[in-house]
C-alpha positions in Angstrom: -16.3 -9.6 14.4 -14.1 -11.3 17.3 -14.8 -11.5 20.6 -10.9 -11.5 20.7 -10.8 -8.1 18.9 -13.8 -6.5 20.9 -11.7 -7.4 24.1 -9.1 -5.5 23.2 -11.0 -2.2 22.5 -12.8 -2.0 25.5 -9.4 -3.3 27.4 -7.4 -0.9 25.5 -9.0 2.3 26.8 -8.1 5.5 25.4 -5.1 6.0 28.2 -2.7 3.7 27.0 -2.6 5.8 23.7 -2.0 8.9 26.0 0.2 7.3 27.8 2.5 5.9 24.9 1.4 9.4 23.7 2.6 11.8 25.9 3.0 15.6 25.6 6.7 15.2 24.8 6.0 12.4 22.5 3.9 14.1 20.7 5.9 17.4 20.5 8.5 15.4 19.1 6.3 13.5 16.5 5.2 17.5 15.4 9.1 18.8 15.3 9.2 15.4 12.7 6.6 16.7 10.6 7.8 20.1 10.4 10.8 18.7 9.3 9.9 16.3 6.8 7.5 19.5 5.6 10.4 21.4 5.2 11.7 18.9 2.2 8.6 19.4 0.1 5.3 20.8 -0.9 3.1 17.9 0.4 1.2 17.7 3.6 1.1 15.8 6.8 -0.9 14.8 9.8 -0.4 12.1 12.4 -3.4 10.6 14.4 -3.4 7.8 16.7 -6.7 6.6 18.5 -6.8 4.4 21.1 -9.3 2.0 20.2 -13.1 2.1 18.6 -16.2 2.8 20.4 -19.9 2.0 20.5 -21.1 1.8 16.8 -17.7 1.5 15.0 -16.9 -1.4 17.0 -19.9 -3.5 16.7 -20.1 -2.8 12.9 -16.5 -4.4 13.0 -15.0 -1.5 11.2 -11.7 -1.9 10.0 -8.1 0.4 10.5 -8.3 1.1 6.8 -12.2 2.0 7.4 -11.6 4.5 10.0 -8.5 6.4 8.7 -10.7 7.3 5.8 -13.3 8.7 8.5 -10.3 10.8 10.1 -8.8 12.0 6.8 -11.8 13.1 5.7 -13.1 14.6 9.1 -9.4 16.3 9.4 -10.0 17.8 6.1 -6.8 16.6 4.8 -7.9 16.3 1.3 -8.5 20.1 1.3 -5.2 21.5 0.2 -4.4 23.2 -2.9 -1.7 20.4 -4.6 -3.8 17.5 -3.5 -1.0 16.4 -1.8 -2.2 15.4 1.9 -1.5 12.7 3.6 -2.8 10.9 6.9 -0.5 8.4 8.8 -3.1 6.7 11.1 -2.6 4.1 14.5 -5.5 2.4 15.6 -3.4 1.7 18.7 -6.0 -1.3 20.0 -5.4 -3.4 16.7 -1.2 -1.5 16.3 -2.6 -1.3 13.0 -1.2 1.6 10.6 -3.0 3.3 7.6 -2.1 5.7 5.1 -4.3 7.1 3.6 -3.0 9.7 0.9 -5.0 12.7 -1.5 -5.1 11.5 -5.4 -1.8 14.1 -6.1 0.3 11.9 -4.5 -1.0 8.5 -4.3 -1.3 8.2 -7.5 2.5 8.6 -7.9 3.6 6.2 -4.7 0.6 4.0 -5.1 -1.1 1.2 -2.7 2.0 -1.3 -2.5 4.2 2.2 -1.8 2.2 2.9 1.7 1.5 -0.6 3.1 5.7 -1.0 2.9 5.9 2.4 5.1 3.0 0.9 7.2 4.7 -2.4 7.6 8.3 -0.7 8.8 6.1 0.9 11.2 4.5 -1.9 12.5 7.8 -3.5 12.9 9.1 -1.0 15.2 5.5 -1.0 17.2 5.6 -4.9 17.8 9.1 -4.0 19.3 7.7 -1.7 21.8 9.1 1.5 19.9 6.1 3.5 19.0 7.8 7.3 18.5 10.5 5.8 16.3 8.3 3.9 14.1 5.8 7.4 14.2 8.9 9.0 13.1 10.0 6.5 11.0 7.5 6.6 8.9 7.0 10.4 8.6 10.5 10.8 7.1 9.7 8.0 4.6 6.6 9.5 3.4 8.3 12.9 3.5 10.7 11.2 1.1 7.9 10.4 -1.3 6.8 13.4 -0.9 10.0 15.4 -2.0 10.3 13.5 -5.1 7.2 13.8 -6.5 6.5 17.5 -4.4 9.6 19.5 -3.6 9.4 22.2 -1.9 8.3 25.4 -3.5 8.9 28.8 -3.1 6.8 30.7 0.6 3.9 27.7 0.7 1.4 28.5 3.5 1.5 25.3 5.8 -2.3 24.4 4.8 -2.7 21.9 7.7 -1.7 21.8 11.2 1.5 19.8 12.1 0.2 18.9 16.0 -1.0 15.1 16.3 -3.9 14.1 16.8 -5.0 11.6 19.5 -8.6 10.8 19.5 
């Protein structure tokens, strides 16, 4: 663990997320995943958390470590297809994760994500944080119509509103 990186979560408090985060932000990063939903049968959430706390921070865990911990607590590997997927900021380290159910991983695989994750982190080191959100919603909305296109009346199994934690 770095003192480097420990600095920056308890620098980076929760707020700046919010800020960067905003209500209309964040109603525009929902209208995205309505739309990209409305190409296929797959699911989507978006979660951004401002940095670690306390015990997740002094056991050093990683970006990849704690979007698990969210897709799992958001239930997003609960829906019928097996299709969810979780596109997660650790704002703190501007670290992107995607963390995807077996139905579709499978198809778009390991290298398939971390490209999506990089073109998002690309826009985030240029300061553009909703268009790399968005970004990379419509590119996994794109892997998502190929392998899951959309099918007749689906339920929407999981909520579209962002999460900032």
């Amino acid at each position: 663990m770095g003192i480097k990186r420990i600095g920056k979560h308890l620098v980076v408090h929760h707020w700046q997320a919010r800020r960067v985060f905003n209500r209309s932000v964040l109603a525009r990063i929902e209208q995205a995943i309505a739309a990209g939903e409305a190409t296929h049968s797959g699911q989507m959430r978006f979660a951004v958390e401002g940095a670690l706390d306390g015990a997740a921070l002094l056991r050093d865990q990683t970006a990849r470590e704690r979007a698990l911990d969210v897709f799992s607590h958001l239930r997003i590997w609960d829906t019928e297809l097996n299709n969810g997927v979780l596109i997660y900021l650790l704002f703190a380290d501007h670290r992107v994760e995607i963390v995807a159910d077996r139905g579709i991983d499978i198809h778009v695989g390991h290298a398939g994500w971390e490209n999506i994750c990089h073109d998002m982190e690309a826009e985030f080191r240029r300061g553009q944080f909703e268009a790399g959100v968005v970004k990379g919603i419509e590119a996994v909305s794109q892997e998502l119509a190929k392998h899951f296109p959309p099918q007749a009346p689906r339920p929407n199994e999981l909520p579209d509103v962002p999460v900032v934690i």
